[in-house]
C-alpha positions in Angstrom: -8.4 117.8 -104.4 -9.1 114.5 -103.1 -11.9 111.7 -104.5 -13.3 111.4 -101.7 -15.1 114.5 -100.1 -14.2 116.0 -96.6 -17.4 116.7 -95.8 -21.1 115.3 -97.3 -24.6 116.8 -96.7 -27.0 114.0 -98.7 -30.6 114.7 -98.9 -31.0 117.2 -95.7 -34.7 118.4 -94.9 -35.4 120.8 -91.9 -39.0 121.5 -91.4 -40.2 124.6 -89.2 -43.9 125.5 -88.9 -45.7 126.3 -91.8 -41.8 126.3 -93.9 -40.0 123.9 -95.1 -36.0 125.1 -94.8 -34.1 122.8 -96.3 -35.7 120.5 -99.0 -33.6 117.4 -99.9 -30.4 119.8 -100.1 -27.1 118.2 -101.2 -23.9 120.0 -100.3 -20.3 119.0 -100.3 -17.0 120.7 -99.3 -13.3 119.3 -100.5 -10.4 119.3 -98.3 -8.8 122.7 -98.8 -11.1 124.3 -100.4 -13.6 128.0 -100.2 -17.1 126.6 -101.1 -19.9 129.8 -101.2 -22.9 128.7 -100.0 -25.1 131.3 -102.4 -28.8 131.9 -101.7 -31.5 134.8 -100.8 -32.4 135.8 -97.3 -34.5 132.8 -96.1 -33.4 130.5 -98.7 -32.1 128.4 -96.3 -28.4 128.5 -96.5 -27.8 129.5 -92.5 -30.2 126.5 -91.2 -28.1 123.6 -93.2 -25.4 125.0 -91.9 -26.6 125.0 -88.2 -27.8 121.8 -88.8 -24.1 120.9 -89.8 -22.7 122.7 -86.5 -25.3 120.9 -84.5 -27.6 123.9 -83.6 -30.2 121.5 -85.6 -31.7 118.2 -86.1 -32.6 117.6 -89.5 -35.7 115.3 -89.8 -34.2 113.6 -92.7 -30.9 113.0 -94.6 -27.3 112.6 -93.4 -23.6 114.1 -92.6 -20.6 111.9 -93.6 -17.2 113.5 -93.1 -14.5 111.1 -94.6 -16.9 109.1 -95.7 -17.8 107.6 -92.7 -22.0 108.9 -91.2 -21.8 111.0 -88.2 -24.5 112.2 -85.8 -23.5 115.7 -84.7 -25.7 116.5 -82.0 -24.3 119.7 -80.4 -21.9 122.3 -81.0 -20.0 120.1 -78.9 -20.0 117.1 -81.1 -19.2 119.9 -84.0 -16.0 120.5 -82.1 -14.8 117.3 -81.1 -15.0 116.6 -85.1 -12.9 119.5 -86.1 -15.9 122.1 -87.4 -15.7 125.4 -86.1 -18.3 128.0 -87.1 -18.3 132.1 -86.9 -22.0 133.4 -86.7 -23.2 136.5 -88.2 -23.9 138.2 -84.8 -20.9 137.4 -82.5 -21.0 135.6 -79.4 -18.3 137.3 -77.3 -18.3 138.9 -73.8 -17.3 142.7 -74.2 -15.4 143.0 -70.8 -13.4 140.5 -71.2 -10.3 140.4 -72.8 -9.4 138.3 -76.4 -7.8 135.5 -74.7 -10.2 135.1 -71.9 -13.4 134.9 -74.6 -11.2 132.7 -77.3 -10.2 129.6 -74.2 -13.5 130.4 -72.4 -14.7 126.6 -71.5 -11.2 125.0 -72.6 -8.8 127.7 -70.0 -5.2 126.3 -69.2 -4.7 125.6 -65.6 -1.5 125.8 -63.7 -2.6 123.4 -60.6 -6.2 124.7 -59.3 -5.8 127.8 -61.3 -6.4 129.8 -64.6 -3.1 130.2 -66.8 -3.3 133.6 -68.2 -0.2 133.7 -69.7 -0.3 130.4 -71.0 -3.5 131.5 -72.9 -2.2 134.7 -74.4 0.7 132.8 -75.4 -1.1 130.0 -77.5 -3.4 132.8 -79.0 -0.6 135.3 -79.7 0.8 132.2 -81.6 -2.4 131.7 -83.7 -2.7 135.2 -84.5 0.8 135.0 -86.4 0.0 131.5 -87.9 -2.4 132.9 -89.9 -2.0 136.9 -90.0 -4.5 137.8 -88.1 -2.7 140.9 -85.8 -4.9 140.0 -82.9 -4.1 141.5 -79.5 -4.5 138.6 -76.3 -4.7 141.1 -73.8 -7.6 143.7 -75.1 -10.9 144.1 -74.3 -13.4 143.1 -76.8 -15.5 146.4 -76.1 -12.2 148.2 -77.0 -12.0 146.8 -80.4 -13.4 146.9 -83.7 -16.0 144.6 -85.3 -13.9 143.5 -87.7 -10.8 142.4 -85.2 -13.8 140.8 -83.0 -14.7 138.6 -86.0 -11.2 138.2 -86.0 -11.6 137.0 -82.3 -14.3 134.7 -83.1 -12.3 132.6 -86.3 -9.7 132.5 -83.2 -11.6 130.8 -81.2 -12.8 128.1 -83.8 -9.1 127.7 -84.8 -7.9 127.0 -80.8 -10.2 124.6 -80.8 -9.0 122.6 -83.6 -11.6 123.7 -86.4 -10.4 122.0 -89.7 -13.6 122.9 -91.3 -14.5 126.4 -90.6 -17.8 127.6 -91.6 -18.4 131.9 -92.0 -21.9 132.8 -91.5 -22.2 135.9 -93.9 -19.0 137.3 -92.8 -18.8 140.2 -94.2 -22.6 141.7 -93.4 -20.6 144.0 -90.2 -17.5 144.9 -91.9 -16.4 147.8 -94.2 -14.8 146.7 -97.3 -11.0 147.5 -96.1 -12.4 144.6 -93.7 -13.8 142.5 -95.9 -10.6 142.6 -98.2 -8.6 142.0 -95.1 -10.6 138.9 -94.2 -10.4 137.6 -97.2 -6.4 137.6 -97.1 -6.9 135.7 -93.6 -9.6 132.6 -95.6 -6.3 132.7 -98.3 -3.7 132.1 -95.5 -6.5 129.6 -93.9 -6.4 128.0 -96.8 -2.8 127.6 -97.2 -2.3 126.0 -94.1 -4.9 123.1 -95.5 -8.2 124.6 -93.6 -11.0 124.1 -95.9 -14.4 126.7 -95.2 -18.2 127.3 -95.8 -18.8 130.7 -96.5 -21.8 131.8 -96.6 -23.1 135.0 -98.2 -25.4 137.1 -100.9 -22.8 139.0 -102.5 -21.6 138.0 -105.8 -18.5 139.6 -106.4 -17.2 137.9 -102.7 -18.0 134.6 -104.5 -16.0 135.6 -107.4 -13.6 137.0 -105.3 -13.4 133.9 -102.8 -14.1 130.6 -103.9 -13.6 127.5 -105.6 -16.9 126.6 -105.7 -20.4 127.7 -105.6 -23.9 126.2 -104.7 -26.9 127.9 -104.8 -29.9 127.4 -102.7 -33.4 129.2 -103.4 -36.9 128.3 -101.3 -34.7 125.6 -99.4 -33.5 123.3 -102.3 -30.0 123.1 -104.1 -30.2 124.5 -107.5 -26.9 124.0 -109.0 -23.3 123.8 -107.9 -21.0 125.6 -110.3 -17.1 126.4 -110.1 -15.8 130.2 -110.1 -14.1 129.4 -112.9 -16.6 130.9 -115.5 -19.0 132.3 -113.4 -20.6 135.9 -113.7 -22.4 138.1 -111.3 -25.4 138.2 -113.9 -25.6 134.4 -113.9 -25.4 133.5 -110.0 -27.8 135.8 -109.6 -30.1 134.6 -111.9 -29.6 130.9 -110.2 -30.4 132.6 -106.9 -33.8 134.7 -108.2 -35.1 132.8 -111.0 -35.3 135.4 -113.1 -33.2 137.8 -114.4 -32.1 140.8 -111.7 -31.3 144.4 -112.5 -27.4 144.9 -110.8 -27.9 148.5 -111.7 -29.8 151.3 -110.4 -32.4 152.4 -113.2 -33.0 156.3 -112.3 -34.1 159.7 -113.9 -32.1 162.5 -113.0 -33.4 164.4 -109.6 -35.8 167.3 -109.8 -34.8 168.6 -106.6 -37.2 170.8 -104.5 -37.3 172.9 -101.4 -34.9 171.7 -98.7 -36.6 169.4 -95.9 -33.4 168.6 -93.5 -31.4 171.1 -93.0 -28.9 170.3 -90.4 -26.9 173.5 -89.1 -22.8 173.0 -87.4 -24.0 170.1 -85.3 -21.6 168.9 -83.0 -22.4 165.5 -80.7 -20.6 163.9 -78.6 -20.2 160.0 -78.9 -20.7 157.5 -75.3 -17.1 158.0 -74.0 -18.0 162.0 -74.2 -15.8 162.3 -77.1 -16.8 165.2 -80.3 -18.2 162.4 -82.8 -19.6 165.4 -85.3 -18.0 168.1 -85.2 -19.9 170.8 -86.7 -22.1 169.6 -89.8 -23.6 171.3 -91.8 -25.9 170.0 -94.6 -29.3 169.9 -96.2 -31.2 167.4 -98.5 -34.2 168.7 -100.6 -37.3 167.1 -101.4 -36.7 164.5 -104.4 -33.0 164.0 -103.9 -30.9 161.4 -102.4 -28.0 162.5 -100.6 -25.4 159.9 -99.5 -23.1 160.4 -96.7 -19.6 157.9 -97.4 -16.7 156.7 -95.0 -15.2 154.0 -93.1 -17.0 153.3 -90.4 -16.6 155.1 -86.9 -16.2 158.8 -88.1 -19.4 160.2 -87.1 -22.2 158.6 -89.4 -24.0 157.3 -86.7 -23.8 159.8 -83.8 -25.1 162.4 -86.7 -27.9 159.8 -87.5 -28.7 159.2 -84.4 -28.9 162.9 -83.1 -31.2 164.0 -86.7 -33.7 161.3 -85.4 -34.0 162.0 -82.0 -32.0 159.4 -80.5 -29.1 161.2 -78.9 -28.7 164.7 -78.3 -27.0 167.1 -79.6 -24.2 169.4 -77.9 -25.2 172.0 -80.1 -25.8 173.1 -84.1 -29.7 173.2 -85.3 -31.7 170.4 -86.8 -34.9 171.3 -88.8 -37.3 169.0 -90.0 -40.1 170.5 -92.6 -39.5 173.8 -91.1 -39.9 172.3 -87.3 -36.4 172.8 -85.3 -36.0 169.2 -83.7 -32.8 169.7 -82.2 -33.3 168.7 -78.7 -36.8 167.0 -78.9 -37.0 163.2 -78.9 -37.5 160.2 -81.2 -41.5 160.6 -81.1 -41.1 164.5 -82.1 -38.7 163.3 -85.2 -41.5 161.1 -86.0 -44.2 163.3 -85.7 -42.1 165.6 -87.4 -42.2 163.4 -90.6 -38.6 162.0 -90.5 -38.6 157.8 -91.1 -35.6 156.1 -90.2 -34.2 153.3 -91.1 -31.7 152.1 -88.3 -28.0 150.5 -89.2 -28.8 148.2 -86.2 -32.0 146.7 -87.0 -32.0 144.3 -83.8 -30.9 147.1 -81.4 -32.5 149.5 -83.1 -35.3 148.4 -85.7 -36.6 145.3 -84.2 -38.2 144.3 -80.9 -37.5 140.2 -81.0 -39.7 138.8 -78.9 -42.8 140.4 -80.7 -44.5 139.5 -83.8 -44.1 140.7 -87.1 -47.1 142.6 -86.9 -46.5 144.0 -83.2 -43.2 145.5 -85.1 -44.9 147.0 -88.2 -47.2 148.4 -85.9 -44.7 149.9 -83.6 -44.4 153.4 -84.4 -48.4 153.6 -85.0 -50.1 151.5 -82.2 -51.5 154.3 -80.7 -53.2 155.8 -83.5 -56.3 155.1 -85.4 -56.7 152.9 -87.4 -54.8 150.7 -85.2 -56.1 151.9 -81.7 -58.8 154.3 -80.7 -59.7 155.5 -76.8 -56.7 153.4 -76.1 -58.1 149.8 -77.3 -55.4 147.8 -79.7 -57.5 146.3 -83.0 -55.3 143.4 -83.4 -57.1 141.6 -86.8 -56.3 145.4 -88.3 -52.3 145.1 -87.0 -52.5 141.9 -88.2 -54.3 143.1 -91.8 -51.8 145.6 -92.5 -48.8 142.9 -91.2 -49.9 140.7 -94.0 -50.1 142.7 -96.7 -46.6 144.5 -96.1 -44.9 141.3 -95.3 -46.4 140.7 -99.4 -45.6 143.7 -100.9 -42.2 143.2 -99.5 -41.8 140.0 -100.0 -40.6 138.7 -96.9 -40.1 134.9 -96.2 -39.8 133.1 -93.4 -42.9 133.7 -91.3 -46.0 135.5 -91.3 -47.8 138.3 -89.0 -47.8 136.1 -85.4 -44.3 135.1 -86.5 -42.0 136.1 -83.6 -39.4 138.4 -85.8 -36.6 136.3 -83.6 -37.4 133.6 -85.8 -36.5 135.0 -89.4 -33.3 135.5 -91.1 -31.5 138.9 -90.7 -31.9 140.0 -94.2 -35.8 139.1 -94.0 -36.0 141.3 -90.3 -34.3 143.8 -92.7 -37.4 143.8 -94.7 -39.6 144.5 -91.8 -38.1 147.4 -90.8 -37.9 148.7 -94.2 -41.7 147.9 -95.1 -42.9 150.1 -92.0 -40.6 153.0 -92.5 -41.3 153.2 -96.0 -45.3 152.3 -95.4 -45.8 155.5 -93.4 -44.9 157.8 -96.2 -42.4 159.7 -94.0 -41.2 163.0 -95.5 -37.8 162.7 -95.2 -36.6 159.1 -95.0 -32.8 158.7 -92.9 -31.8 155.6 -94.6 -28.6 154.1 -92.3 -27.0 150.6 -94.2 -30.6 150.3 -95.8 -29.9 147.0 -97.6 -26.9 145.4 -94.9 -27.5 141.7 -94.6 -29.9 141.6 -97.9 -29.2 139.5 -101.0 -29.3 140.5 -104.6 -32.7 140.4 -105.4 -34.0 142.3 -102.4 -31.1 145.2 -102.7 -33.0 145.6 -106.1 -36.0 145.9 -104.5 -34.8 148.3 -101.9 -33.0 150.5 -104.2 -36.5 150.9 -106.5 -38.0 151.5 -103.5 -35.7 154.2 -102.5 -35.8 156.2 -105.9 -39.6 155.7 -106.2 -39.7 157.9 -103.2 -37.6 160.4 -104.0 -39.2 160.8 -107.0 -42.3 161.0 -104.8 -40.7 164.0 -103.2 -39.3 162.6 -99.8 -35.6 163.9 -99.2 -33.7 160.9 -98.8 -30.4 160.8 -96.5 -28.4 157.6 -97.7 -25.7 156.8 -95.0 -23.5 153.4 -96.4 -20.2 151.9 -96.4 -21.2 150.5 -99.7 -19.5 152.4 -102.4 -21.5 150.9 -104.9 -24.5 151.8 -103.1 -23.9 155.3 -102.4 -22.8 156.0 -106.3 -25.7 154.7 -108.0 -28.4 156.2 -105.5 -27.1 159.3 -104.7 -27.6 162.3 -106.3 -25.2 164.4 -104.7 -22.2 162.9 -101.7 -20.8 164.1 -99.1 -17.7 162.5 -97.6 -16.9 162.1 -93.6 -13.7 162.1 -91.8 -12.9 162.1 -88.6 -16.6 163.9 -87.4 -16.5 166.5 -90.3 -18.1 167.2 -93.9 -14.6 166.6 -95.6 -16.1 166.9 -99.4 -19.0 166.8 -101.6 -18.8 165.4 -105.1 -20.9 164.6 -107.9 -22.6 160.6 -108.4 -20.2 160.7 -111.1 -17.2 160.7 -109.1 -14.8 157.9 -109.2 -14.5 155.2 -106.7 -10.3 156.2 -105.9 -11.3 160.4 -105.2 -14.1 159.4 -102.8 -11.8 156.3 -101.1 -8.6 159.4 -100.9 -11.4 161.5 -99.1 -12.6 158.9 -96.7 -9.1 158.6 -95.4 -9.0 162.4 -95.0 -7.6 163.3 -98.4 -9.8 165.2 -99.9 -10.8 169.4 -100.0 -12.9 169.9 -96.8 -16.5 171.6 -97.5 -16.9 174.8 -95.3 -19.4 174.3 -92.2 
């Protein structure tokens, strides 16, 4: 590694209303290296690094790359200095195809017009450069999220990115994406690319990098090298205190059943059998996880058990009420909470305030309405004390929830399903996009209500998650109920079942 760093961030401070960002943070990244950027949601880590890609102006400090002060002003001035950066929600057209999104602004021209084949051909090469089995000629809305991310490191990469920087990169993907990713940083690597990845998770950082600094409340705590490093101790730089990495549960004391779901079979947008006839049930004070890759039904059976599609047919009965056909306000009346996977399509509405989204589900109700008149100071009561009790950063009740970090919007949504004491709670990728020491949080949450008597169905692609909270599993494949195991069962029977190997449960 050379003397001299690639890339220097001295003394940068971002102020927002009422926050401070970045406080005096130091950061610097070697020519070939992985450097983890380590912190909790809000702690900063995604504005330095906006501030680096020109999205930003800090109010004080300065970038030197090579040594020599720059003033990076726009993405555009990013580019033109060789920084390339992959956000956490991707900024790609769906109808158009992979080469037409990755040259979009810098298109080949043969005379007066567009060079298709030129493009393809330059991306096609990329793709093999650094293993990245990317198809040209697709449609994004034809592929998956993790060959789209794919799409996006592309497009940083035709552009000359030396310094790439990964914006929680793994927050969409599965882990057989996230494993496949990181082979792709490795062969980046090799080829003398050096990258900012950003990220909660510990075991990436122990997985990934060279180095590691940690930012908490906007300041740089320490930078340490993998070498050495432990899951216990990063997270204890990132919380300031030490954090429970383990779920701490009695056994279950299961009750009546409150979802019962009965061969449900929905269809998915394209008209295609997504479920294809599910049974199962979850009793009061029990978790019950549902694990598998991604695409094979989870979220067409979510979305049909709270109201938001419809089923073909099959039954689904809420505390004894059959909801099968009725909407998302009848699941909700019916005492079914949801968490949503997608908490900006689903959980959030961006343009309003924190409080305007707590309040979303019980506007018209008393105490927040009555004879039709909003209360505001009482949405704006209850906003403050949840946003507390939850401990989200960023913002307070007229914060717009645009304005906060994806793992803090997280928070909201979890703070007003969980505040209005649902009795069954549908818990899709409950703690996606949250660091360490709110997954904690969450998962207490989660057991406290089971062991308040809520039935509790857990859908994540987070092995870990789904083995220390559930209490029973069942496994999907391909639509179906493929087995149902024990919390005890190891992490190679439940992976041979997701990919269709293991003894299918009668419907």
């Amino acid at each position: 590694m050379a003397d001299i760093p690639l890339l220097e961030l001295k003394g940068i401070t971002k102020r927002f209303p009422g926050v401070i960002a970045n406080d005096h943070v130091d950061f610097e990244l070697v020519k070939g290296e992985v450097h983890a950027l380590l912190g909790e949601n809000g702690a900063g880590k995604s504005t330095l690094m906006n501030i680096l890609y020109g999205l930003y102006h800090p109010d004080e400090g300065e970038v030197r790359l090579d040594g020599k002060r720059v003033r990076i002003d726009s993405p555009r001035a990013a580019i033109d200095l060789g920084i390339g950066m992959v956000h956490q929600h991707f900024m790609l057209i769906p109808v158009m195809t992979v080469a037409e999104n990755i040259v979009l602004g810098v298109e080949p021209h043969s005379g007066p017009f567009l060079n298709i084949d030129a493009a393809e051909k330059r991306v096609r090469d990329l793709s093999e450069r650094f293993g990245l089995a990317v198809r040209p000629e697709a449609l994004i809305e034809s592929i998956s999220v993790g060959m789209q991310q794919r799409v996006e490191i592309l497009k940083a990469l035709y552009r000359g990115a030396e310094i790439l920087i990964l914006d929680e990169p793994t927050a969409v993907l599965t882990p057989q994406e996230a494993e496949e990713l990181f082979e792709i940083i490795r062969s980046l690597q090799a080829e003398g690319k050096s990258i900012v990845f950003i990220t909660h998770k510990l075991g990436e950082v122990l997985a990934i990098a060279d180095r590691v600094t940690v930012l908490r409340r906007g300041k740089t705590i320490e930078t340490v090298p993998r070498e050495g490093a432990t899951e216990e101790g990063l997270a204890r730089l990132m919380v300031g205190r030490e954090v429970l990495l383990r779920v701490d549960k009695t056994p279950a004391q299961p009750g009546d059943p409150l979802l019962t779901v009965e061969d449900l079979r929905v269809f998915d947008e394209r008209h295609l059998e997504a479920v294809r006839g599910v049974s199962l049930e979850v009793r009061a004070g029990e978790i019950v996880g549902i694990a598998g890759v991604d695409g094979n039904g989870q979220s067409e059976l979510v979305e049909a058990i709270t109201g938001l599609r419809r089923p073909e047919s099959g039954r689904v009965v809420a505390v004894g009420e059959d909801i099968t056909n009725e909407g998302a306000r009848d699941s909700l009346e019916a005492g079914v909470g949801h968490i949503p996977e997608d908490r900006q399509r689903r959980g959030l509405v961006l343009d309003f305030t924190l409080a305007e989204n707590i309040a979303l589900k019980d506007y018209c109700e008393e105490p927040d309405s009555k004879w039709g008149w909003l209360y505001p100071k009482r949405l704006v009561a209850r906003a403050k004390r949840l946003l507390t009790e939850f401990d989200v950063r960023g913002g307070g009740p007229q914060t717009l929830a645009a304005s906060l970090s994806g793992g803090n919007q997280q928070k909201v949504v979890v703070a007003r399903e969980v505040s209005r004491d649902p009795r069954i709670l549908v818990a899709a990728q409950p703690t996606r996009g949250l660091d360490v020491g709110a997954i904690e949080f969450v998962h207490r949450r989660l057991v406290a209500e089971r062991d308040e008597g809520r039935a509790i169905l857990l859908v994540s692609f987070e092995l870990d998650e789904i083995l220390s909270l559930s209490d029973r599993i069942l496994v999907m494949y391909e639509g179906r109920v493929v087995g149902e195991y024990s919390p005890d069962v190891s992490e190679e029977e439940l992976g041979i079942a997701m990919t269709g190997g293991g003894r299918e449960v009668a419907a």
